[in-house]
C-alpha positions in Angstrom: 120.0 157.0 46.3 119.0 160.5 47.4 116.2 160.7 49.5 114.5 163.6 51.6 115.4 164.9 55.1 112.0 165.5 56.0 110.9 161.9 55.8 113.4 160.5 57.7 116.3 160.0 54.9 119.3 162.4 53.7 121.9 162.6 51.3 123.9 165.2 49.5 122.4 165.0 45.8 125.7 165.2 43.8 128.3 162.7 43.2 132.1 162.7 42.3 133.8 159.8 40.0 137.4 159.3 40.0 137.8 162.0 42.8 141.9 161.1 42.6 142.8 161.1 39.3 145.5 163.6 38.2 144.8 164.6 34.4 144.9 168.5 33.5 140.9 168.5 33.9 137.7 168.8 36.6 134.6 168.4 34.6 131.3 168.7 36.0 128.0 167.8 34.5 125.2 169.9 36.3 122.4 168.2 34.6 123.3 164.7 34.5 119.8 162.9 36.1 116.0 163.5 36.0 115.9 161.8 39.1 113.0 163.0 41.1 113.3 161.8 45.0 109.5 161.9 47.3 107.9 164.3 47.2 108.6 165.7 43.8 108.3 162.7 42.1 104.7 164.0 42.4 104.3 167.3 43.7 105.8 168.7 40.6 102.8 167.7 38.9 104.1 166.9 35.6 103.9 164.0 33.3 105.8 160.7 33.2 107.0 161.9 29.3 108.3 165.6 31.3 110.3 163.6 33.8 112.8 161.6 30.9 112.6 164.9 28.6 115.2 167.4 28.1 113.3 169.9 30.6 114.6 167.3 33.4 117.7 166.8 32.7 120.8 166.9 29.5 119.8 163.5 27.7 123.4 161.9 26.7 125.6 164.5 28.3 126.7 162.1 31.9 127.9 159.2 29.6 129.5 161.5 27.7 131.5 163.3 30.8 132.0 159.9 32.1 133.7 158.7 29.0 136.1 161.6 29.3 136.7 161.1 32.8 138.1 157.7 31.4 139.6 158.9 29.0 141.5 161.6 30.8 142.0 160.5 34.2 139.8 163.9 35.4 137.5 163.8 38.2 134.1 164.3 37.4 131.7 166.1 39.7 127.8 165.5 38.9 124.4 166.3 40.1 122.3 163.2 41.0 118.6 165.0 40.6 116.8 166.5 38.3 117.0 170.7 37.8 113.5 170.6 37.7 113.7 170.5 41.6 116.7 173.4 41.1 119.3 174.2 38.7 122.6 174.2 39.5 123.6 176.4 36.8 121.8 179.2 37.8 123.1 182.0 40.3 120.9 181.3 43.4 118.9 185.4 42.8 117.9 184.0 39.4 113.8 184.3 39.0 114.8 180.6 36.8 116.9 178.8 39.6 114.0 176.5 40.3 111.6 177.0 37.2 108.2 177.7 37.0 107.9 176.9 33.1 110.9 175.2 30.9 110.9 175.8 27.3 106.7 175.4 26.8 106.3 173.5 29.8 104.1 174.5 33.3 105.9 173.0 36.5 103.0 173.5 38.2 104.4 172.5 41.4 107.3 175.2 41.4 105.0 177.8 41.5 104.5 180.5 44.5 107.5 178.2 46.4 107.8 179.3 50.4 111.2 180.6 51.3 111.5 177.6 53.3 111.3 175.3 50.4 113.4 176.9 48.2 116.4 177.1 51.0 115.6 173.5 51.6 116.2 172.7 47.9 119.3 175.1 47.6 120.7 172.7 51.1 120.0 169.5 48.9 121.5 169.6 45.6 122.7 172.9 44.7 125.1 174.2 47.8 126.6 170.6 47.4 127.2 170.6 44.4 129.0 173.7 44.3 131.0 173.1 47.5 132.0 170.0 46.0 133.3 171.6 43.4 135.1 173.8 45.5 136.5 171.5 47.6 138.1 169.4 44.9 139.4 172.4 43.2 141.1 173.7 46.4 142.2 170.1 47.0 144.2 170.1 43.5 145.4 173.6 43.9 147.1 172.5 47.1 148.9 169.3 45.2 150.1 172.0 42.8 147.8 170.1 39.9 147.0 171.3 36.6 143.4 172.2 36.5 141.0 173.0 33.4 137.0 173.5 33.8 135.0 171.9 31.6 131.2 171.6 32.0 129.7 168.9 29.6 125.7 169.6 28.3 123.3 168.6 25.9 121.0 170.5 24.0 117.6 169.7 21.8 117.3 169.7 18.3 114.4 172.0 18.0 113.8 174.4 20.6 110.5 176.5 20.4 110.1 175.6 16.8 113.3 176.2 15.7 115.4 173.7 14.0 118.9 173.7 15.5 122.3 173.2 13.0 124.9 172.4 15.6 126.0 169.1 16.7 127.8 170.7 19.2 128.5 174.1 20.5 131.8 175.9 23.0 130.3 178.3 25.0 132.9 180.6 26.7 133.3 184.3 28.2 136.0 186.2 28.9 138.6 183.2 28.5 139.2 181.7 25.7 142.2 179.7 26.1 140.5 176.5 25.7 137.5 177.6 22.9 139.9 178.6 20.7 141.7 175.8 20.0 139.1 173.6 20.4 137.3 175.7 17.9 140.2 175.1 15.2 140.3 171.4 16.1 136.7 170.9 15.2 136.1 173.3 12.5 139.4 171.6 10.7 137.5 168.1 10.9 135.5 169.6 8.3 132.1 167.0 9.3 130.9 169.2 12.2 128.5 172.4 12.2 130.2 173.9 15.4 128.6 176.6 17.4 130.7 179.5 18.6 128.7 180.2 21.6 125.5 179.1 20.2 122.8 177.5 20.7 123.2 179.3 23.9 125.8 182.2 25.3 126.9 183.9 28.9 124.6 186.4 28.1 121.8 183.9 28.5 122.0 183.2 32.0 123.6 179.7 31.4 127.2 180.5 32.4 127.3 180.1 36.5 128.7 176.9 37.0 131.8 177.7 34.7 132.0 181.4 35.3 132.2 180.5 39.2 134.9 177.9 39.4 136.5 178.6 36.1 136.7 182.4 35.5 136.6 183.6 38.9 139.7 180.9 39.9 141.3 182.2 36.4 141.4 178.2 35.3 141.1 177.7 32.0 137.2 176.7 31.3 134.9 176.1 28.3 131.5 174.4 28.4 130.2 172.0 25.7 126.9 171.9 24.4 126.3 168.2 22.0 123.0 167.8 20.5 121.0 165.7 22.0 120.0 163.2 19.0 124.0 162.5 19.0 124.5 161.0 22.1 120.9 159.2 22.2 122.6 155.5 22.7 125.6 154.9 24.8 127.5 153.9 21.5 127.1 157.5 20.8 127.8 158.9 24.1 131.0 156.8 23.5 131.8 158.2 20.0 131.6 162.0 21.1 133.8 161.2 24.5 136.5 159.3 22.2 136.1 162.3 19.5 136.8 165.0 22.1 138.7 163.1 24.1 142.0 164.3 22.3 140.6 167.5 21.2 141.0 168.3 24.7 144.1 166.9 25.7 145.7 169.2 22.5 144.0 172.2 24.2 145.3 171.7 27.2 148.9 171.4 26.3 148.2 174.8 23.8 147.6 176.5 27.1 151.0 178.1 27.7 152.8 174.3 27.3 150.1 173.0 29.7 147.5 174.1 32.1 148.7 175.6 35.2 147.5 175.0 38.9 
């Protein structure tokens, strides 16, 4: 359990699950838990219905990334609080990094932050998490592994009033080499509305984790959005992982015969 320095506990707030295994992928889940350690369990001032909402963390999305770190012998690297406290997909100069108001909600307690507190929150979860990352990346660059990014999400139906069509989205930047065959793969199913970089895109700030051990390592990368009311029940969560499961696996071996370390 994570708990805080300043009251006599401490532990890094990200966790890795099977750190060894050897498939072609890394995936990372930045917003896997709405867990709120003392003091923000209470200082964030918001409501026992905010803390399991989609503002504190990506409903669905860990069981899902788990379920493909089953399925394809990847390690999986995931935060273990919520991003209410800080986001880990935000640069660490973003205004949003540890929000002030998420979607139509006031964090009351993230407002006018000392620069103390916000280096102490950047310590905790979000320097970890990265360097985590990092590490393991390194670590399988050295073993001469194949290595693909992928970054596993979840997204809301509606968002400020606005119905959402997608059951699941591929948001990607400059490299494509995984969105485009996952792309074909899903749109050939025929039973999905796929979004091509929507319901979000790199141009709306959501990009970091990927762009920063994906892009700038030139390793293949993608993130995946689902919809949230997909992957509500872990029979669902099960369902996606064992539907993109091979979807991946295909793109990866599209990727010049394979993915390269």
């Amino acid at each position: 359990m994570v708990t805080d320095p300043r009251t006599g506990g401490s532990a890094r707030a990200v966790a890795v699950e099977n750190a060894d295994g050897t498939g072609p992928f890394v995936l990372v889940c930045d917003h896997a838990s709405n867990f709120l350690p003392p003091p923000y369990d209470i200082s964030l001032n918001i409501t026992e219905a905010d803390k399991s909402a989609h503002i504190a963390w990506d409903p669905g999305a860990l069981g899902v990334a788990a379920g493909l770190s089953k399925a394809l012998d990847a390690p999986l690297v995931h935060s273990t609080v919520s991003r209410l406290i800080i986001d880990c997909n935000r640069e660490e100069s973003r205004a949003d990094l540890i929000p002030c108001l998420s979607e139509t909600t006031a964090i009351a307690g993230n407002r006018d932050l000392p620069a103390d507190e916000k280096t102490f929150r950047l310590n905790l979860a979000h320097r970890p998490f990265h360097q985590t990352i990092d590490k393991l990346l390194d670590q399988r660059k050295d073993k001469g592994l194949p290595t693909a990014v992928v970054s596993i999400h979840s997204f809301t139906p509606v968002y400020k009033g606005k119905a959402r069509p997608w059951e699941i989205g591929l948001i990607y930047e400059n490299d494509r080499r995984l969105a485009d065959p996952v792309l074909a793969d899903l749109a050939a199913r025929g039973d999905l509305t796929v979004g091509d970089n929507e319901p979000y895109s790199p141009a709306d700030g959501v990009y970091y984790t990927i762009r920063r051990h994906g892009e700038y390592r030139q390793l293949p990368c993608l993130m995946i959005e689902i919809r949230n009311d997909e992957i509500s029940t872990p029979e669902e969560e099960a369902r996606w992982s064992a539907l993109l499961g091979p979807v991946l696996a295909r793109a990866a071996q599209s990727v010049s015969g394979g993915v390269r370390a």
